[in-house]
PDB file of the backbone (N, CA, C, O) and the ligand in Angstrom, with CONECT records:
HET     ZN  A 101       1
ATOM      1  N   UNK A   1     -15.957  -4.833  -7.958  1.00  0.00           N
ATOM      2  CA  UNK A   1     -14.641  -5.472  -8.054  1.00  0.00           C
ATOM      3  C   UNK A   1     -13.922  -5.350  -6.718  1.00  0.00           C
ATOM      4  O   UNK A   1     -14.141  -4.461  -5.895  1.00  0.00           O
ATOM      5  N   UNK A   2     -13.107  -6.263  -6.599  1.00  0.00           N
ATOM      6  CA  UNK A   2     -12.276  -6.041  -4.810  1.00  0.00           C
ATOM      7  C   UNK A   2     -11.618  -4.998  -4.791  1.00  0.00           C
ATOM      8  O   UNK A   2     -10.897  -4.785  -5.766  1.00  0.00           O
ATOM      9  N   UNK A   3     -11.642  -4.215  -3.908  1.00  0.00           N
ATOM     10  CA  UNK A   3     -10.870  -3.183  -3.496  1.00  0.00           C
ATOM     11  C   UNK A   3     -10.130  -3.790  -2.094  1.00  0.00           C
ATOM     12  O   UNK A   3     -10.659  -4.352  -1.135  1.00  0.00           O
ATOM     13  N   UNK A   4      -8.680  -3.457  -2.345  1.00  0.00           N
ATOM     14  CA  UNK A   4      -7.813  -3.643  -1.088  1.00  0.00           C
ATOM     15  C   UNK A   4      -8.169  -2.629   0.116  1.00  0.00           C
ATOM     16  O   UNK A   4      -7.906  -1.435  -0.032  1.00  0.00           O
ATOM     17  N   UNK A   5      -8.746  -3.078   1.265  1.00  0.00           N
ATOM     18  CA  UNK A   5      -8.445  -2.262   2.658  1.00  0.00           C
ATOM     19  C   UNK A   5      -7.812  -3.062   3.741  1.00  0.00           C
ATOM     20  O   UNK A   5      -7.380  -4.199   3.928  1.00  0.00           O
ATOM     21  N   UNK A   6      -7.986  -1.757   4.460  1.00  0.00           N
ATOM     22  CA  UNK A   6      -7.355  -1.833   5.519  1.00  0.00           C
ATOM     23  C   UNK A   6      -7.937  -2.901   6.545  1.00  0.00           C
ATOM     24  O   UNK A   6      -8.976  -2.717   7.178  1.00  0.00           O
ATOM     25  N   UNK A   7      -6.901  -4.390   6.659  1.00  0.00           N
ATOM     26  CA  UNK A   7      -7.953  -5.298   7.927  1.00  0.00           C
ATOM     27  C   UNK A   7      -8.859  -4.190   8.924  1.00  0.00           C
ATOM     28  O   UNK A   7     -10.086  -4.286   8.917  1.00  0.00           O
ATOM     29  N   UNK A   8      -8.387  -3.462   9.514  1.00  0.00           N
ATOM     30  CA  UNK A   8      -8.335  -2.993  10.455  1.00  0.00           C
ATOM     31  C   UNK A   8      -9.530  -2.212  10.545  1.00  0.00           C
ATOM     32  O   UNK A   8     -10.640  -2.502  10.990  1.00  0.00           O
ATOM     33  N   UNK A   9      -8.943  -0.834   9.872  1.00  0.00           N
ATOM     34  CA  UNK A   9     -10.381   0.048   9.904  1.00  0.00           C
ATOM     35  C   UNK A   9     -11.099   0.235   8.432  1.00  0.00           C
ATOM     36  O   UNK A   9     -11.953   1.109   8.281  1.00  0.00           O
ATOM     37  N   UNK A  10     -10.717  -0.605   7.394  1.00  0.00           N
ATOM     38  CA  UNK A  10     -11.080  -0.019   6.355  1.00  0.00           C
ATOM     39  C   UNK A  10     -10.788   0.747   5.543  1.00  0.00           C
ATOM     40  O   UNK A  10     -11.439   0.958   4.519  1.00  0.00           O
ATOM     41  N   UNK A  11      -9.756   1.294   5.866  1.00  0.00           N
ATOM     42  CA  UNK A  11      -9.162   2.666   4.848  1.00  0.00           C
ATOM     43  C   UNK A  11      -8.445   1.695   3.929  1.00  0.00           C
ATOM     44  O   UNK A  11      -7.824   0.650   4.122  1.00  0.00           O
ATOM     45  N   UNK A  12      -8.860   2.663   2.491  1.00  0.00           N
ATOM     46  CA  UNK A  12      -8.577   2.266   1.263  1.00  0.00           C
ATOM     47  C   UNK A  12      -6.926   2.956   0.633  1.00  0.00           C
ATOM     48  O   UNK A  12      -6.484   2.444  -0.396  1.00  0.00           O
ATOM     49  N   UNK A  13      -6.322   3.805   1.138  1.00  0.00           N
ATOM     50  CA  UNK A  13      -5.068   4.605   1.492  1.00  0.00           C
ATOM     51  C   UNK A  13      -4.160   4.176   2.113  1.00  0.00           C
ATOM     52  O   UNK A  13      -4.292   4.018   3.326  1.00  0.00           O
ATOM     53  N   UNK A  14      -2.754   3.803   1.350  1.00  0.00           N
ATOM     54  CA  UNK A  14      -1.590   3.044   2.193  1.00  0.00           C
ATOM     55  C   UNK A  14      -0.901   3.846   2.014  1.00  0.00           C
ATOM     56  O   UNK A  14      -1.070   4.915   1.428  1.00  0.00           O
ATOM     57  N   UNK A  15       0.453   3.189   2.772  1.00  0.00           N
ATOM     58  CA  UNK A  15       2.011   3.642   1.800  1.00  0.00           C
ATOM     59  C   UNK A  15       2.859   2.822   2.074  1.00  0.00           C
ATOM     60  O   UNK A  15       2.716   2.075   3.041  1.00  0.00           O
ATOM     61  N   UNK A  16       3.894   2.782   1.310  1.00  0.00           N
ATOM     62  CA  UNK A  16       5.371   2.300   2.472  1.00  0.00           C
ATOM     63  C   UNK A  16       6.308   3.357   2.327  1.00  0.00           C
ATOM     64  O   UNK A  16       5.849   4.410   1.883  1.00  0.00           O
ATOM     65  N   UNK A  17       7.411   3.319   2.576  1.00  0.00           N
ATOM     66  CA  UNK A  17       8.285   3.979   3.193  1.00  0.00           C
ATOM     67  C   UNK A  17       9.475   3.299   1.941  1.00  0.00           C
ATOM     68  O   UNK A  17       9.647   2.163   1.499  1.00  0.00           O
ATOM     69  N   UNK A  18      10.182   4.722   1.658  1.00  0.00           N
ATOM     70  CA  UNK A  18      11.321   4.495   0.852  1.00  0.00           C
ATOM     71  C   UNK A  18      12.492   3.563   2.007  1.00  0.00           C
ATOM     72  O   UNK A  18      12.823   3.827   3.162  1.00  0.00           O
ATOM     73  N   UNK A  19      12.937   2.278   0.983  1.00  0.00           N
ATOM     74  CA  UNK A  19      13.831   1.481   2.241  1.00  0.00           C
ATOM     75  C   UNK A  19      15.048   2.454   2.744  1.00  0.00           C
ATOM     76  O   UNK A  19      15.408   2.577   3.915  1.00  0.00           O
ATOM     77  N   UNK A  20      15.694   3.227   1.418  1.00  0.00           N
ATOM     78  CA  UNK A  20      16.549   4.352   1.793  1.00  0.00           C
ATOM     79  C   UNK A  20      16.484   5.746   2.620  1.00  0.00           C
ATOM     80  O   UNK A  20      17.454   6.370   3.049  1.00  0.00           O
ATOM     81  N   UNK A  21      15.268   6.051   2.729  1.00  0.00           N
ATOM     82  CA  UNK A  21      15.329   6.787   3.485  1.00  0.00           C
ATOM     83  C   UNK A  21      13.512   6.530   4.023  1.00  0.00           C
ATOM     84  O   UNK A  21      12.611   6.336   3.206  1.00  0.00           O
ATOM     85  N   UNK A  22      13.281   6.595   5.687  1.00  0.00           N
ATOM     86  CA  UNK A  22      12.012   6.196   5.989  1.00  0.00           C
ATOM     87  C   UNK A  22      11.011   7.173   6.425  1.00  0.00           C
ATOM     88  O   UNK A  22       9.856   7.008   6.819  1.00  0.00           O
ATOM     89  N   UNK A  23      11.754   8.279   6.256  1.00  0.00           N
ATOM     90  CA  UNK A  23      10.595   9.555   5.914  1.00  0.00           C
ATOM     91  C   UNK A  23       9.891   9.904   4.385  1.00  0.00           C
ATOM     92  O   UNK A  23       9.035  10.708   4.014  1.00  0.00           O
ATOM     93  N   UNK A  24      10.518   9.117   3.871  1.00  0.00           N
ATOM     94  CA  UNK A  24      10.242   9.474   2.490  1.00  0.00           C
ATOM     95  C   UNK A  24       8.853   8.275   2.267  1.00  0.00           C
ATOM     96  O   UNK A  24       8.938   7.100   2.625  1.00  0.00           O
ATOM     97  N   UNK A  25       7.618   8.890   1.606  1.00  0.00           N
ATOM     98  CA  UNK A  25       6.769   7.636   1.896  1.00  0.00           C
ATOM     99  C   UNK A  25       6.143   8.132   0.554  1.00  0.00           C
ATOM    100  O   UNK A  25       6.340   9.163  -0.089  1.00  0.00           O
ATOM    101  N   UNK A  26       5.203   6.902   0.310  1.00  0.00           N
ATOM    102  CA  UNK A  26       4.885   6.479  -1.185  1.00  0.00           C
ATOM    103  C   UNK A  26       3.433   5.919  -0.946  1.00  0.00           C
ATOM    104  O   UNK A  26       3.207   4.748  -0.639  1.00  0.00           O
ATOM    105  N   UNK A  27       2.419   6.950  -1.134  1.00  0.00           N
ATOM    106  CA  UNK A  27       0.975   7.275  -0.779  1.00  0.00           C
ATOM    107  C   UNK A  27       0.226   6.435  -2.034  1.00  0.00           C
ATOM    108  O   UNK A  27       0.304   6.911  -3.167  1.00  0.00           O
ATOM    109  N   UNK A  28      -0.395   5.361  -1.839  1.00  0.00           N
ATOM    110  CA  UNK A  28      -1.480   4.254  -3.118  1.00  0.00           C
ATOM    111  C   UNK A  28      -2.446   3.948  -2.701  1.00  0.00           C
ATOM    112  O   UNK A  28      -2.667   3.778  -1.502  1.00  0.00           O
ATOM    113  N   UNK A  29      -3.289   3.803  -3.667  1.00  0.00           N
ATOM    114  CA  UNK A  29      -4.329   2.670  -3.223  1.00  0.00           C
ATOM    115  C   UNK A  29      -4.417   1.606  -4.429  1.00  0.00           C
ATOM    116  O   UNK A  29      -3.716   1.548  -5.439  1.00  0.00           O
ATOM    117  N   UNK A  30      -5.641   0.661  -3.966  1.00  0.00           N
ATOM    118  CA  UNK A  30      -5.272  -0.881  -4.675  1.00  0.00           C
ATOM    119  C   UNK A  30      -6.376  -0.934  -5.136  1.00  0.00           C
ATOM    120  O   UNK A  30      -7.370  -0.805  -4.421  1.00  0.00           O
ATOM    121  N   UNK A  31      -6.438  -1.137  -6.437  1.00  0.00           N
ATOM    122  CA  UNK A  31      -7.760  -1.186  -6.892  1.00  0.00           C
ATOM    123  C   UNK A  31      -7.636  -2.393  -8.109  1.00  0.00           C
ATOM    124  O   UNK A  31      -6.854  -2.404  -9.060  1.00  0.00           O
ATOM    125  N   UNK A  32      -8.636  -3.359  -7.759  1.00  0.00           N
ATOM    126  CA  UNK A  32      -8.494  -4.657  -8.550  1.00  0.00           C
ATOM    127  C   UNK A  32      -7.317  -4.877  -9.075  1.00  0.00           C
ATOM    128  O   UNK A  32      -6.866  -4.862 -10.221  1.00  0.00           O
ATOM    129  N   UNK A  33      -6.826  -5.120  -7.844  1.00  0.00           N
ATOM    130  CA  UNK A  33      -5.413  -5.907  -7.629  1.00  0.00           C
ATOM    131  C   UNK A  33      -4.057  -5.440  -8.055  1.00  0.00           C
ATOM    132  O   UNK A  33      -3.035  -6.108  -7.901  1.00  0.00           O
ATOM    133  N   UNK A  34      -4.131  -3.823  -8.798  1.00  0.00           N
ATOM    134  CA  UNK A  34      -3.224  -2.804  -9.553  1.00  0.00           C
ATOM    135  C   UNK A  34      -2.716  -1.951  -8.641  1.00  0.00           C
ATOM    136  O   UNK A  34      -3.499  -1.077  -8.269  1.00  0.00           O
ATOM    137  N   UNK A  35      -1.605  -1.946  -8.156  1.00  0.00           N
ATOM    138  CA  UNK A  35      -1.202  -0.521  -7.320  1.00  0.00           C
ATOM    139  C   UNK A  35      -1.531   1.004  -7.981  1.00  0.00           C
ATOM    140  O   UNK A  35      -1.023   1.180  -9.088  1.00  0.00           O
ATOM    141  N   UNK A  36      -2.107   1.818  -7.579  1.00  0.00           N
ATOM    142  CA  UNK A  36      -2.090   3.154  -8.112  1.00  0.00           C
ATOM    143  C   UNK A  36      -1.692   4.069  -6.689  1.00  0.00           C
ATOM    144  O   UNK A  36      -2.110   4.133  -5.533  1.00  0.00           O
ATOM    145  N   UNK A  37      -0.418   4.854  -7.675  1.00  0.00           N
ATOM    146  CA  UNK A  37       0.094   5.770  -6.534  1.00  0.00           C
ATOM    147  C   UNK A  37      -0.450   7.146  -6.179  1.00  0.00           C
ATOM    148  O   UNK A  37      -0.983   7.621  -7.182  1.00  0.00           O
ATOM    149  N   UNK A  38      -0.508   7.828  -5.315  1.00  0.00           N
ATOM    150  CA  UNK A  38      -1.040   9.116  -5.452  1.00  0.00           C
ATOM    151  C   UNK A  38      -0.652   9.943  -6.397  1.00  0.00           C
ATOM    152  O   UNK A  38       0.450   9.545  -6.774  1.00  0.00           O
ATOM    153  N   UNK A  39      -1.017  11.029  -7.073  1.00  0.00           N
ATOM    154  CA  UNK A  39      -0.407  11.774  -7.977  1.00  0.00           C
ATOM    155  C   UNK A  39       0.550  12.271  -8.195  1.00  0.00           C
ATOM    156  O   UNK A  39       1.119  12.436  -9.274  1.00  0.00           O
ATOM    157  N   UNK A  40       0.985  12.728  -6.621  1.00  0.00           N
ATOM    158  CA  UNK A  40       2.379  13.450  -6.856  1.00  0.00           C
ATOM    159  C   UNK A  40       3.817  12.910  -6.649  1.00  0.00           C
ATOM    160  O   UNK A  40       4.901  13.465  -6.477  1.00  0.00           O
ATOM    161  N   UNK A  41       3.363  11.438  -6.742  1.00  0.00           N
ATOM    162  CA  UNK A  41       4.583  10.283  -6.830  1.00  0.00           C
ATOM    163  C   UNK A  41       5.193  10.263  -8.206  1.00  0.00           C
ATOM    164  O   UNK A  41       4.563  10.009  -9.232  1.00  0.00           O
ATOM    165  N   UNK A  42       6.300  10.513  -8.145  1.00  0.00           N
ATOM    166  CA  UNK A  42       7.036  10.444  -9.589  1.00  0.00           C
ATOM    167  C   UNK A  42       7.111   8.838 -10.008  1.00  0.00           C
ATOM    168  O   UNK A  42       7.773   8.043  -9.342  1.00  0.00           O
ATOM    169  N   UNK A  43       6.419   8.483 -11.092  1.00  0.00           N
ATOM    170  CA  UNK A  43       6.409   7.121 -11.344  1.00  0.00           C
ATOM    171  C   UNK A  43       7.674   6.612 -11.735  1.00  0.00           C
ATOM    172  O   UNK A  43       7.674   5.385 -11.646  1.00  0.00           O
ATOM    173  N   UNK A  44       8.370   6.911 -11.992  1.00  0.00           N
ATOM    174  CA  UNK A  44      10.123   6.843 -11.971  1.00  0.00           C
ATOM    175  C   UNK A  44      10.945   6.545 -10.555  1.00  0.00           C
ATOM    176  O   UNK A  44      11.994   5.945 -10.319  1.00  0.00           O
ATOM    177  N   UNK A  45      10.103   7.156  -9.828  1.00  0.00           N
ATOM    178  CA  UNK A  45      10.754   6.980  -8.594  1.00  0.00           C
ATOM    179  C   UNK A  45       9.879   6.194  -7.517  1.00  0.00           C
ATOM    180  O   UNK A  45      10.066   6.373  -6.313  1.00  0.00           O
ATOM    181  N   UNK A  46       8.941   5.340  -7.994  1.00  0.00           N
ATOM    182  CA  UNK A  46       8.026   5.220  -6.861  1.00  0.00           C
ATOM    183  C   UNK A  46       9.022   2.990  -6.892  1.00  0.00           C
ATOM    184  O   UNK A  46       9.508   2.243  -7.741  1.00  0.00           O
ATOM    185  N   UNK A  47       8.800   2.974  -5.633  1.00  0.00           N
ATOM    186  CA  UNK A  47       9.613   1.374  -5.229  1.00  0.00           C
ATOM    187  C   UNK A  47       7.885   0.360  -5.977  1.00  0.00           C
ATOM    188  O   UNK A  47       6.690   0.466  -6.255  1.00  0.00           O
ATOM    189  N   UNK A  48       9.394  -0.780  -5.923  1.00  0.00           N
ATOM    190  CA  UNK A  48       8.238  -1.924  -6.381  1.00  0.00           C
ATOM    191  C   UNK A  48       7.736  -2.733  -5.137  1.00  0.00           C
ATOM    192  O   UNK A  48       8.442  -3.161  -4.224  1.00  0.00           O
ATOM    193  N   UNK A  49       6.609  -2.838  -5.253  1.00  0.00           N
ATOM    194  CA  UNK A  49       5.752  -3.787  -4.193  1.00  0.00           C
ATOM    195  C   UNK A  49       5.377  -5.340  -4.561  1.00  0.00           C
ATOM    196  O   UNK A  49       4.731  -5.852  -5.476  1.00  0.00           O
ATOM    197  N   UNK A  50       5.949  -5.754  -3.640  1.00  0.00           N
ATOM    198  CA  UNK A  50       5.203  -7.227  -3.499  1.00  0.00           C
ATOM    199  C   UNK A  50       4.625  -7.840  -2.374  1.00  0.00           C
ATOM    200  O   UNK A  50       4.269  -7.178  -1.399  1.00  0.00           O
ATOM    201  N   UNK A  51       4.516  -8.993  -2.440  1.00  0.00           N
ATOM    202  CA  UNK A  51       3.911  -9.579  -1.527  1.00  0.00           C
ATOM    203  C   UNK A  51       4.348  -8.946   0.379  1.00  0.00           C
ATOM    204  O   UNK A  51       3.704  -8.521   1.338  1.00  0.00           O
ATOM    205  N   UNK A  52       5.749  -9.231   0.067  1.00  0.00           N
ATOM    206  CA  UNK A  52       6.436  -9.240   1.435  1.00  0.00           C
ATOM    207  C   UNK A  52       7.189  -7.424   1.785  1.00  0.00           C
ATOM    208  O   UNK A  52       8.269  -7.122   2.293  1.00  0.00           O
ATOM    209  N   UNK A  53       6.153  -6.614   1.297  1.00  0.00           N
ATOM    210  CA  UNK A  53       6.818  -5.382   1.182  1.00  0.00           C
ATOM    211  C   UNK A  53       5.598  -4.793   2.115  1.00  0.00           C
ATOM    212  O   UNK A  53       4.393  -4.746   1.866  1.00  0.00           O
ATOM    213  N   UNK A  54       6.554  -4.222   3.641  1.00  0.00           N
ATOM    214  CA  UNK A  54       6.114  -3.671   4.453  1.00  0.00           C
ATOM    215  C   UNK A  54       5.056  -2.542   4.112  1.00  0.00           C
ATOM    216  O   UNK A  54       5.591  -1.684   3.411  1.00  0.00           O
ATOM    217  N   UNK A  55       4.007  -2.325   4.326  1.00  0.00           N
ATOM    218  CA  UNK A  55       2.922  -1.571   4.038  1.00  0.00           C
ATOM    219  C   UNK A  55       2.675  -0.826   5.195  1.00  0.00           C
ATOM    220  O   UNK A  55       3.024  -1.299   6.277  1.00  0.00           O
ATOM    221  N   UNK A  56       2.256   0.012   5.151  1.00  0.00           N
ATOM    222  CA  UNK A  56       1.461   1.149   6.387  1.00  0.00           C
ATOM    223  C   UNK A  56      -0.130   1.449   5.665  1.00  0.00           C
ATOM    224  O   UNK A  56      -0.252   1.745   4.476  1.00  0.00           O
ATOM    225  N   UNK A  57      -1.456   1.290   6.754  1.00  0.00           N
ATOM    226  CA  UNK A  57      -1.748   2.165   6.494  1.00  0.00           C
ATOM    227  C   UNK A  57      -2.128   3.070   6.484  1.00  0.00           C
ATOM    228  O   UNK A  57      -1.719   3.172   7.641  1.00  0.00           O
ATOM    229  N   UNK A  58      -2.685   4.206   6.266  1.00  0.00           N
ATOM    230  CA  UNK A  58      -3.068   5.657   6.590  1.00  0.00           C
ATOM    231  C   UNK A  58      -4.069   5.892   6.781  1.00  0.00           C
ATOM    232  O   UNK A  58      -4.442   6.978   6.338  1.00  0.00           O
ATOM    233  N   UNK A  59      -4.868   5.221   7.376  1.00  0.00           N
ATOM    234  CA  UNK A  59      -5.656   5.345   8.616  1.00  0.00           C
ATOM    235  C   UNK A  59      -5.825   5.506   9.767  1.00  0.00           C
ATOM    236  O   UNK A  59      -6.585   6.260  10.376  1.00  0.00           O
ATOM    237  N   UNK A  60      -4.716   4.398  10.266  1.00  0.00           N
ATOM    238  CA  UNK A  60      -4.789   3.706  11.623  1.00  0.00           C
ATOM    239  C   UNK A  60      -3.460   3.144  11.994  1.00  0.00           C
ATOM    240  O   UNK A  60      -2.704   3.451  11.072  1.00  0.00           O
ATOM    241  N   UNK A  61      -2.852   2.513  12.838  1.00  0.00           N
ATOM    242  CA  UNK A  61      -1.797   2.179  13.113  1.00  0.00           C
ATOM    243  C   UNK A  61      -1.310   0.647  12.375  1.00  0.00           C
ATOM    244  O   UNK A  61      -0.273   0.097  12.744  1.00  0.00           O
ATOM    245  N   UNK A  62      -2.240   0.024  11.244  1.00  0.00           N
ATOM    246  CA  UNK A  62      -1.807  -1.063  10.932  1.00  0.00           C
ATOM    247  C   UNK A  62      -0.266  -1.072   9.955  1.00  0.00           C
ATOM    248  O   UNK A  62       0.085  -0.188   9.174  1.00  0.00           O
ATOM    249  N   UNK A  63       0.444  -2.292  10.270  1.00  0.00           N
ATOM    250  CA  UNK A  63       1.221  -2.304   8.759  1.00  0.00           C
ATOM    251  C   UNK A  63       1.412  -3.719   9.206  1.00  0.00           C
ATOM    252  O   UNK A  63       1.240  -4.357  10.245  1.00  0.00           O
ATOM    253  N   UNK A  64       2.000  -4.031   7.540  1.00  0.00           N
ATOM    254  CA  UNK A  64       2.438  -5.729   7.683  1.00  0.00           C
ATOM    255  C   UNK A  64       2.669  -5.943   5.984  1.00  0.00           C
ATOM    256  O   UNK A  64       2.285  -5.223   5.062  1.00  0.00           O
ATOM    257  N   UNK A  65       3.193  -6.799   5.963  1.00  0.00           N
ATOM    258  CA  UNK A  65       3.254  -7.330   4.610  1.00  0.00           C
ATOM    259  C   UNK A  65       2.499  -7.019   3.597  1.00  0.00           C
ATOM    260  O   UNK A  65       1.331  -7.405   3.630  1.00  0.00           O
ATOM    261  N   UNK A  66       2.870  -6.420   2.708  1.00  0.00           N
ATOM    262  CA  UNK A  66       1.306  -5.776   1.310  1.00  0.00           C
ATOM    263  C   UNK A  66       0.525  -7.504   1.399  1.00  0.00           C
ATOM    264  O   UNK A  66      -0.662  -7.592   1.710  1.00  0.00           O
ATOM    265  N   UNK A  67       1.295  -8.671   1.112  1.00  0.00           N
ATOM    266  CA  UNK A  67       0.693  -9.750   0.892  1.00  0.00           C
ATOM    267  C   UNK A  67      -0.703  -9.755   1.741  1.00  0.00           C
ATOM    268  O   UNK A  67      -1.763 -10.010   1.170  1.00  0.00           O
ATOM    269  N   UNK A  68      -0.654  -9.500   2.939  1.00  0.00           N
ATOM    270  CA  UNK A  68      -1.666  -9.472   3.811  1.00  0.00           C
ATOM    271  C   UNK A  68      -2.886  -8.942   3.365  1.00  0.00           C
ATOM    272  O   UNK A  68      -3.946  -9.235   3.919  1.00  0.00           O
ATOM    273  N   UNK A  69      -2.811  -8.130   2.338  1.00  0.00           N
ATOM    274  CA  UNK A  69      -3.549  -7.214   1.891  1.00  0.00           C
ATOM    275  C   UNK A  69      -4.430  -8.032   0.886  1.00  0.00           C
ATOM    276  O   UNK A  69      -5.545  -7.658   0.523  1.00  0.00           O
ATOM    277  N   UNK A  70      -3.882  -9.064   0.517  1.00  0.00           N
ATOM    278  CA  UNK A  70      -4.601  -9.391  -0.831  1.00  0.00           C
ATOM    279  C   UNK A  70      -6.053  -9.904  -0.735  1.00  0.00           C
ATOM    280  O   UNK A  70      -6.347 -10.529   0.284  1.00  0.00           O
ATOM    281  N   UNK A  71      -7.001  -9.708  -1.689  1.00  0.00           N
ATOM    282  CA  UNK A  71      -8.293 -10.185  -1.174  1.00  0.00           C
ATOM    283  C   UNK A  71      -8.434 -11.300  -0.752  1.00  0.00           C
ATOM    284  O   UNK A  71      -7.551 -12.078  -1.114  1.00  0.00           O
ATOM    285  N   UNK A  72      -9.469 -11.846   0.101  1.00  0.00           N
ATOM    286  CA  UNK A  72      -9.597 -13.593   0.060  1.00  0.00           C
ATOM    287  C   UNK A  72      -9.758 -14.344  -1.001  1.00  0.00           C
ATOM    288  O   UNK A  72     -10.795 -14.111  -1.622  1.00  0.00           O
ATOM    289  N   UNK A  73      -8.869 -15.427  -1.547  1.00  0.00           N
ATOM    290  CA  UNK A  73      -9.561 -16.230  -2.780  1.00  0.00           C
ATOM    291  C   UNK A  73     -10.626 -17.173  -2.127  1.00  0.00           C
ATOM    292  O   UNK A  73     -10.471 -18.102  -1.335  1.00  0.00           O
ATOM    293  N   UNK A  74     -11.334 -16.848  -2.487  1.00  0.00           N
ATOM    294  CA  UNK A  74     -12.569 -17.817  -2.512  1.00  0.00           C
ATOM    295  C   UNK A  74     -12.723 -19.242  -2.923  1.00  0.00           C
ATOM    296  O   UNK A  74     -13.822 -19.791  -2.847  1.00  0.00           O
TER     297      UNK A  74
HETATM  298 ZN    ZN A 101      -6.237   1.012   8.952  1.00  0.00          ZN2+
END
């Protein structure tokens, strides 16, 4: 099934950054097309993602739009 990575290097590990505060960051990965957050994200508190929601990821120096992320449709 598609797994979201990283254009770049491949890493399967993102985050973004709380818009309120930008140390505060929110550790996922994407697995057939479902955000799953790391564990110790309070699901109460974790932001909603879409298309146009700045991504990092934790690999390498990429970020850009989660949209960017999405697999190729074929
Ligand atoms: Zn990367």
């Amino acid at each position: 099934m598609a797994e979201t990575k990283c254009p770049v290097c491949g890493c399967e590990t993102f985050y973004v950054k709380n818009p309120e505060d930008e140390y505060d960051l929110y550790e996922f990965q994407c697995r057939d097309g479902s955000i799953r957050f790391d564990s110790d994200v309070d699901a109460s508190g974790s932001p909603s993602i879409d298309n146009g929601t700045e991504t990092f990821c934790n690999g390498c120096n990429w970020h850009g739009g989660f949209g960017t992320l999405a697999p190729e449709k074929l």
